[in-house]
N, C-alpha and C positions, 0 to 999 in steps of 0.2 A: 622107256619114255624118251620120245624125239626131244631136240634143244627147241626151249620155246620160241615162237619168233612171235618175235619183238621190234616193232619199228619205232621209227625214232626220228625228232625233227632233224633235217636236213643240215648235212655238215662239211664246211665248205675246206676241210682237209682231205675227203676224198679224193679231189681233183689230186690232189699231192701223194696218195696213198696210191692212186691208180698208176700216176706218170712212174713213180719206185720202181714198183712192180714190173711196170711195162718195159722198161732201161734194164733190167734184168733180162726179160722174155725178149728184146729184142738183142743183146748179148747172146744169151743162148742161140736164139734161133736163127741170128743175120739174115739174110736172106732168102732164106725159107720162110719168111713171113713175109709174106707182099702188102698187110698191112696189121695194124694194131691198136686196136680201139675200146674206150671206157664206154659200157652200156649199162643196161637194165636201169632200175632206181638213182644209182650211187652218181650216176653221170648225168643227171638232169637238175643244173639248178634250182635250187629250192622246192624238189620235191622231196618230202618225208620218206624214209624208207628203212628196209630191215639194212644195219650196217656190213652190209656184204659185197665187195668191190667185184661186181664182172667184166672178164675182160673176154674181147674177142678177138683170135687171131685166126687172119683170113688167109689161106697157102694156097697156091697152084691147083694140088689135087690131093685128097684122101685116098688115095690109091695104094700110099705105102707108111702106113701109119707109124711103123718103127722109127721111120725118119727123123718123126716128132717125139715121139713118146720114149726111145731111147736118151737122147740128151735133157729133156726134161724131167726127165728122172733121175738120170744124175745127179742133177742141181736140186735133188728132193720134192720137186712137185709129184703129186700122187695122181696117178693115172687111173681112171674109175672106169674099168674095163665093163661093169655092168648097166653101165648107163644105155635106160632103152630108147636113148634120142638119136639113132641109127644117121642122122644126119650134120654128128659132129663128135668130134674126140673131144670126152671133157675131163680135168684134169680138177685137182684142189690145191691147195698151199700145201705148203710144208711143213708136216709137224713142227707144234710150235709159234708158228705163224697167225697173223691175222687170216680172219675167214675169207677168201679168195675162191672165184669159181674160174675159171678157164676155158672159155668154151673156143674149140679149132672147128672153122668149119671151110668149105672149098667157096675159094672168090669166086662171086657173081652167082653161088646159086640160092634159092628164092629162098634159103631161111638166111642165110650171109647179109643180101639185103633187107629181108623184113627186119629183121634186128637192127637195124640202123635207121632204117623209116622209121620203126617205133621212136626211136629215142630220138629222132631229128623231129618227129609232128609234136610230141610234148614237149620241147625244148623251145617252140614257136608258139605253144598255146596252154598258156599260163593257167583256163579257166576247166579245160579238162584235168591238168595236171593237179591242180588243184582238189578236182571228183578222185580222182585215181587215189592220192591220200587216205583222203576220208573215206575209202572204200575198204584200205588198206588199214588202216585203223579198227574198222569196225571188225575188218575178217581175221583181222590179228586178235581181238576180243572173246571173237566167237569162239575159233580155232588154234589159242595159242597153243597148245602141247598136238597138234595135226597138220602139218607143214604140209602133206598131200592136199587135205579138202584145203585148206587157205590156199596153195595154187593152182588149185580147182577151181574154186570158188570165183578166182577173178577173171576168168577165159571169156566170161560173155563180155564182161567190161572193156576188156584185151580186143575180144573180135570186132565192136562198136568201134574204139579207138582205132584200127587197125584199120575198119570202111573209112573211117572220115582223113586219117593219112593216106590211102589210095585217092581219094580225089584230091585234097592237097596236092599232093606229089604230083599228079596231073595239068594242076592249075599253076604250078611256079615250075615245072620242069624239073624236079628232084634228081638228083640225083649225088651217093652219099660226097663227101666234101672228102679233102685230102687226111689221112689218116691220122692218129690220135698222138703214134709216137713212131 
């Protein structure tokens, strides 16, 4: 049996749990990280969410993935070589550690950015952010012990949300803000 997920109201130490972490990752990685940013749930004021801090580190290129995954493994982050999201190296804490997801992906390309448009349109629109919750509640209910259909379940939500940040983003000129750490 998977760990259930569990969301939970919104807590405003994340912001502090993510910068830690980040001051670490940006230690390890110097320069090889062109930027470093708190996303998903944990990084949008006063949204509810599973307490799971993602972070994302945006590099030049994926071209030579030891570059990354050697030193960060050093340092004990766990490198999840079977991740079938082919458009980024994603990594976990450190045994021991708080639940931490990692995701490396290459600056400027269209998942680097959508990831950042997401959490920049709910960050500006309090009444979506708000549906996304109680969506997230309900499918935590349905699906707690099925972590795949719960983030199944909310793609069409996700894809809705995702149309209405493409116009957004067109209408103020988006484009993501200076980095997180």
């Amino acid at each position: 049996m998977s760990d259930p997920v569990i969301v939970v109201p919104y807590d405003p130490q994340w912001i502090k749990l993510f910068h830690e972490t980040a001051h670490q990752l940006r230690t390890i990685l110097g320069d090889r990280a062109v930027r470093i940013d708190h996303i998903g749930s944990t990084s949008i004021p006063g949204l509810d969410a599973k307490p799971i801090i993602d972070i994302q580190i945006s590099v030049p290129s994926l071209d030579h993935p030891h570059e990354l995954i050697d030193p960060l493994e050093k340092e004990g982050f766990r490198f999840r070589q079977h991740n079938p999201d082919r458009s980024k190296c994603f990594f976990r804490e450190p045994l021991g550690n708080r639940r931490t997801h990692i995701h490396v992906r290459q600056e400027g390309s269209w998942s680097q950015q959508l990831t950042l448009l997401f959490r920049d349109y709910l960050r500006n629109h309090p009444k979506d952010c708000k549906a996304y919750a109680e969506l997230k509640y309900q499918l935590a209910k349905l699906y707690m012990y099925d972590r795949p259909k719960y983030t199944e379940s909310k793609a069409p939500f996700i894809w809705t949300i995702l149309q209405k940040a493409d116009l957004w983003s067109r209408e103020i000129g988006w484009k993501p803000k200076d980095t997180d750490a």
